[in-house]
N, C-alpha and C positions, 0 to 999 in steps of 0.2 A: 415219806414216799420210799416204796422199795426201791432195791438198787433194778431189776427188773423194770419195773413201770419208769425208772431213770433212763435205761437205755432205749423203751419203746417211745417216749417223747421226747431225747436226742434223736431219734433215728427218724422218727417221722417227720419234723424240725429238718434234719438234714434234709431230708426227701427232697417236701416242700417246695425250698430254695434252690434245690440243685438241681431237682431232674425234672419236676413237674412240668416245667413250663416248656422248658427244651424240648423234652419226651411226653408231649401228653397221654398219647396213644397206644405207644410202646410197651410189651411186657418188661423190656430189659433192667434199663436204671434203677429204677424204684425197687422191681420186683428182685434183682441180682440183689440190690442193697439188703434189702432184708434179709435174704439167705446170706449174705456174707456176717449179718450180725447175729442171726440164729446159730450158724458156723461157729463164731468166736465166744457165744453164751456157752455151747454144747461141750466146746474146748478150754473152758475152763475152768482151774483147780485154784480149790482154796487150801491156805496151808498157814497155820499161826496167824491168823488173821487176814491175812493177803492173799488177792488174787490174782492171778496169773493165767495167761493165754497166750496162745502163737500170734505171732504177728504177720504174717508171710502166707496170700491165700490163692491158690488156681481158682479162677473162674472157668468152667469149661460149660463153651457151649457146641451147638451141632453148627457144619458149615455152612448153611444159608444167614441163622443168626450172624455168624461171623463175619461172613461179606458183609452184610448192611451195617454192624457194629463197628467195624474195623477202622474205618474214617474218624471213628470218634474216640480211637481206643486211648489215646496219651490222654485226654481230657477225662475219661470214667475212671482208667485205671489210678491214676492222681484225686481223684473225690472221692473214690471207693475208700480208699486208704485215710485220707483227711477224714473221711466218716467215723472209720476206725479209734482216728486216735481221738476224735471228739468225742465218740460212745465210752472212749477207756477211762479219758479223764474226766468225765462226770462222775464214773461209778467207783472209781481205784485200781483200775484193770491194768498190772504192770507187764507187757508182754517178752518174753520170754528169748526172743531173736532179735533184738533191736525194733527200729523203726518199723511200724508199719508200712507194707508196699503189697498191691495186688496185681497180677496178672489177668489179662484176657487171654485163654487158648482156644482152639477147636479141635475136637473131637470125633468120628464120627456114631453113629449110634445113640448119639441125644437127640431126640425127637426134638422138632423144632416150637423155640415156644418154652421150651423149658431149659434147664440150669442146673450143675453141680459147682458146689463149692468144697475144698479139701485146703490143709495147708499143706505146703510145701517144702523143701530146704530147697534152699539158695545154693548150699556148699556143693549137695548133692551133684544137679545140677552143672554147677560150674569146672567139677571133678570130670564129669562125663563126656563137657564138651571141649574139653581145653585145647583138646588135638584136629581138631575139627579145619578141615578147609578155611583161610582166610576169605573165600569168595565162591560162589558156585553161580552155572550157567549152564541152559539149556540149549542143546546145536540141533538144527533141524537135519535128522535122518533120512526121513520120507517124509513128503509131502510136497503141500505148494502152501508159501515160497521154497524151491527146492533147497535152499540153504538159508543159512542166517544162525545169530547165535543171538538170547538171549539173557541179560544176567538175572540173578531172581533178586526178587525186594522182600520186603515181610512179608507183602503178600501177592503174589501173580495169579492172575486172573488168567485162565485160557479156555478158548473159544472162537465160536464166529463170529460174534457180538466185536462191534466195534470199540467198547468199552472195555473192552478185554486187554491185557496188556501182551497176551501174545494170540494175537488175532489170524484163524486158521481157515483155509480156502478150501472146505472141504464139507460136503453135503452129510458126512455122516457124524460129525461135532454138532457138539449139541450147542446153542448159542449161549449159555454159561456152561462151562462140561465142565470143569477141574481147577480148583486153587492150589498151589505148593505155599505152606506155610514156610517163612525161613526165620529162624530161631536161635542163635550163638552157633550158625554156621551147619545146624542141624535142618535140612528141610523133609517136609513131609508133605506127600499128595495129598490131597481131598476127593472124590468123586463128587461132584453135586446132584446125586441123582441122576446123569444122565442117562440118554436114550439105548446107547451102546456099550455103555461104561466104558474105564479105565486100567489099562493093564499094566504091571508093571513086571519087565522079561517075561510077559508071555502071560501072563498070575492074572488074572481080573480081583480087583481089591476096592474097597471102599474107603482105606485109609491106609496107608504104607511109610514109614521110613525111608528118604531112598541113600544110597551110598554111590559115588560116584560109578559113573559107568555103567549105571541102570537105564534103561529105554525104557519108558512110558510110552505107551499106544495108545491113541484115543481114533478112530473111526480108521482112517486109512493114511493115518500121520503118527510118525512116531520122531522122537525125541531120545535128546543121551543126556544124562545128566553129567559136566564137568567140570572139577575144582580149577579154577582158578588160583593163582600163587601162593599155594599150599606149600 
């Protein structure tokens, strides 16, 4: 058996037991899995007999996938990985950064339904955010409730929507409007398509960075973003 048709019945084997039953319906598990092993096929090199690939992969998808993903993200991001290193060591696949580990992000501009996969450094990454606020927190500017603060988690959910973790009293929110990703102290808006969109100082944006001290607008409520014991 090639090493090829080796990892295409590891990988479906994996599926199978891991995501089939969970996700029957779902494009994600199953379907992310595959891309993440076409991914690690694509990246890698042979060299005096050995093969080699990164081990370390973004999953990115668009912000709606994200909310409904998001609850289950420690449990895929841990099986994606175990997938990994069961496709390696069937075939002889020695990867390149250590252990296998995958990430969940969102994105916006991935159409929903669909998936990119890339590897990543770790080093990078950790170089960038090292100086990063120990904590951030959104304080209410304008609106109703006329005050209040905030803190953000992985991931906040804002809106009218009672499900929302910063739930807004105001007719021109959309009732899912806006998630802020929070990420080694790094967060980033989301728009979710809403009605009025999302600004940030004034900017209408569909995905943003923010840095402290930025006001997010969403209908006739605005928001500050600020560090906490930084």
């Amino acid at each position: 058996m090639s090493w090829l048709a080796r990892i295409e019945q590891t990988c479906a084997s994996f599926i199978e037991r891991t995501f089939a039953k969970t996700f029957p319906s779902d494009l994600e598990p199953a379907q992310i899995a595959r891309k993440l092993v076409a991914t690690m096929e694509a990246k890698t090199a042979r060299s005096d007999g050995q093969m080699s690939a990164p081990g370390r992969y973004d999953v990115r998808v668009g912000p709606q996938d994200f909310v409904r993903l998001e609850s289950h993200r420690p449990y895929l991001e841990r099986e994606w990985a175990q997938m990994l290193r069961e496709i390696a060591g069937q075939v002889g696949i020695v990867f390149t950064d250590g252990e296998p580990s995958v990430r969940l992000s969102v994105q916006n501009g991935i159409p929903m339904g669909t998936v990119e996969v890339a590897p990543f450094d770790d080093g990078e990454e950790t170089r960038s955010t090292s100086k990063r606020p120990l904590a951030l927190q959104l304080r209410m500017v304008e609106g109703v409730p006329e005050y209040g603060t905030y803190p953000l988690q992985k991931l906040t959910r804002i809106g009218r929507s009672e499900e929302c973790d910063v739930m807004l009293v105001d007719p021109a929110v959309s009732r899912h409007h806006a998630i802020i990703e929070l990420e080694d102290g790094v967060a980033t808006v989301h728009d979710l398509n809403s009605t009025n969109g999302t600004l940030v100082n004034g900017v209408k944006v569909e995905s943003r960075r923010l840095e402290p001290d930025d006001v997010i607008a969403i209908g006739k409520t605005s928001l500050r973003l600020e560090a906490v014991g930084g």
